[in-house]
C-alpha positions in Angstrom: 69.0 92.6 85.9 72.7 92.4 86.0 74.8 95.3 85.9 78.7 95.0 85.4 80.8 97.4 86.4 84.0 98.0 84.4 86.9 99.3 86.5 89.7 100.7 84.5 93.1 98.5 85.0 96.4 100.9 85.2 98.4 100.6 82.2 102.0 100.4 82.8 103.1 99.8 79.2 104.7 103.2 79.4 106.9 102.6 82.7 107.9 99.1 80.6 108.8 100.9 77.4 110.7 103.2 79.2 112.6 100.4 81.0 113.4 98.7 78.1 114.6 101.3 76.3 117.2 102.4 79.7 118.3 98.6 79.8 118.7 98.4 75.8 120.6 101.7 75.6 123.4 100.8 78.5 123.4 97.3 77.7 126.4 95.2 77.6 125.0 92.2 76.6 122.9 91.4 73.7 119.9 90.0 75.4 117.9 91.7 78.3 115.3 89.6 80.4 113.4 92.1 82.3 109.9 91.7 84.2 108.5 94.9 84.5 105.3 94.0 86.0 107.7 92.3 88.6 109.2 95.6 89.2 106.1 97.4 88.9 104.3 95.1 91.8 108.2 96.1 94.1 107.6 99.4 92.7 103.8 99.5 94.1 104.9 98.1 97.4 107.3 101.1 97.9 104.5 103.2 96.7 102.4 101.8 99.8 104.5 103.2 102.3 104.4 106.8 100.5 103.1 109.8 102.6 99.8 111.0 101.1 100.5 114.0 99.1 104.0 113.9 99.6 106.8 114.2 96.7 107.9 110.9 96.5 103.7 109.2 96.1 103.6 111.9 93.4 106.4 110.6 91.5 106.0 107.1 92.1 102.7 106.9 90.8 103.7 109.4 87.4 106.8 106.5 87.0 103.7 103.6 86.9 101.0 105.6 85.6 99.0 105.0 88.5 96.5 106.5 90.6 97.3 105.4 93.6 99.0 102.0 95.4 95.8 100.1 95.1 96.0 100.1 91.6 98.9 97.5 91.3 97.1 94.7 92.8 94.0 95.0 90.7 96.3 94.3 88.1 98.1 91.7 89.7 94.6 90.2 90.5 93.7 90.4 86.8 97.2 89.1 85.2 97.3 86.1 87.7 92.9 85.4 86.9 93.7 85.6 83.3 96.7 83.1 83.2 94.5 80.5 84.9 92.4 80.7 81.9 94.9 78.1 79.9 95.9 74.6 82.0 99.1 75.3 80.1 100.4 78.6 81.8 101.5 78.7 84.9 101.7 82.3 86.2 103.0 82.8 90.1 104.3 86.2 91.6 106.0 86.6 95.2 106.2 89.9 96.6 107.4 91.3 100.1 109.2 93.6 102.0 111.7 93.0 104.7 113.2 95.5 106.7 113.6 97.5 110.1 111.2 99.1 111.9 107.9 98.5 109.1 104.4 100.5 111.0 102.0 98.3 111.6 99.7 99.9 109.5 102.4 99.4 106.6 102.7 95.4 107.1 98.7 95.6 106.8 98.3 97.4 103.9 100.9 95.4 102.3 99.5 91.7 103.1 96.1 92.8 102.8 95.6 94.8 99.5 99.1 93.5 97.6 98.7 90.0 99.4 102.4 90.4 100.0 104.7 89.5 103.2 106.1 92.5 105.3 108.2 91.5 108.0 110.9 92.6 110.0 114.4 91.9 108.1 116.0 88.3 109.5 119.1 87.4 110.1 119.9 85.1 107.6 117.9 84.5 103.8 115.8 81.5 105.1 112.5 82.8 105.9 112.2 84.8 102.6 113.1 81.9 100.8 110.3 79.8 102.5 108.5 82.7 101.7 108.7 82.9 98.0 109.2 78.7 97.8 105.3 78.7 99.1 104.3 81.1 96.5 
């Protein structure tokens, strides 16, 4: 027998809306190119480095509609799986953090369960280009 277990993906449809309808109302420009699953994934990476508990997780995750941090790269995961269903799309995403002083057990987190970079900040833009040129 083979059982399959359905694991609810976060729906951030609500954190897009929301950002669409921000950009749309202060926009000074008649078209608005926005990726909010981009900004969800930055978003999730902040998210990462909450404290349990604390204020700022709390909000982050009402913002996304999440649960927790994990949940952004279970949707990552599925988005980029269901893009390589059609030869003609072509779906990549680049994430990362650079920045002083990241824990240890912050850069882990990030390049283990968002399969992200977390380094410390350089001193010029090279390296994060590299970075995202390899994605």
């Amino acid at each position: 027998e083979t059982y399959i277990i359905m694991i609810p993906l976060p729906d951030i449809s609500y954190f897009a809306y929301n950002l669409f309808s921000l950009l749309a109302i202060n926009a000074t420009e008649p078209n608005i190119l926005v990726s909010p699953f981009s900004l969800a994934s930055a978003i999730g990476l902040v998210l990462a480095g909450a404290t349990i508990n604390a204020t700022s997780q709390n909000e982050l995750n009402r913002l996304l509609n999440t649960t927790s941090h994990f949940d952004l790269p279970l949707l990552s995961d599925t988005v980029l799986a269901s893009s390589s269903l059609d030869p003609a799309v072509t779906f990549n995403s680049a994430n990362g953090v650079w920045s002083r002083d990241l824990r240890p057990s912050y850069i882990s987190t990030i390049k283990t369960n968002h399969s992200a970079e977390a380094a410390d900040l350089p001193t010029t833009y090279e390296p994060i280009d590299a970075y995202i040129s390899e994605k």
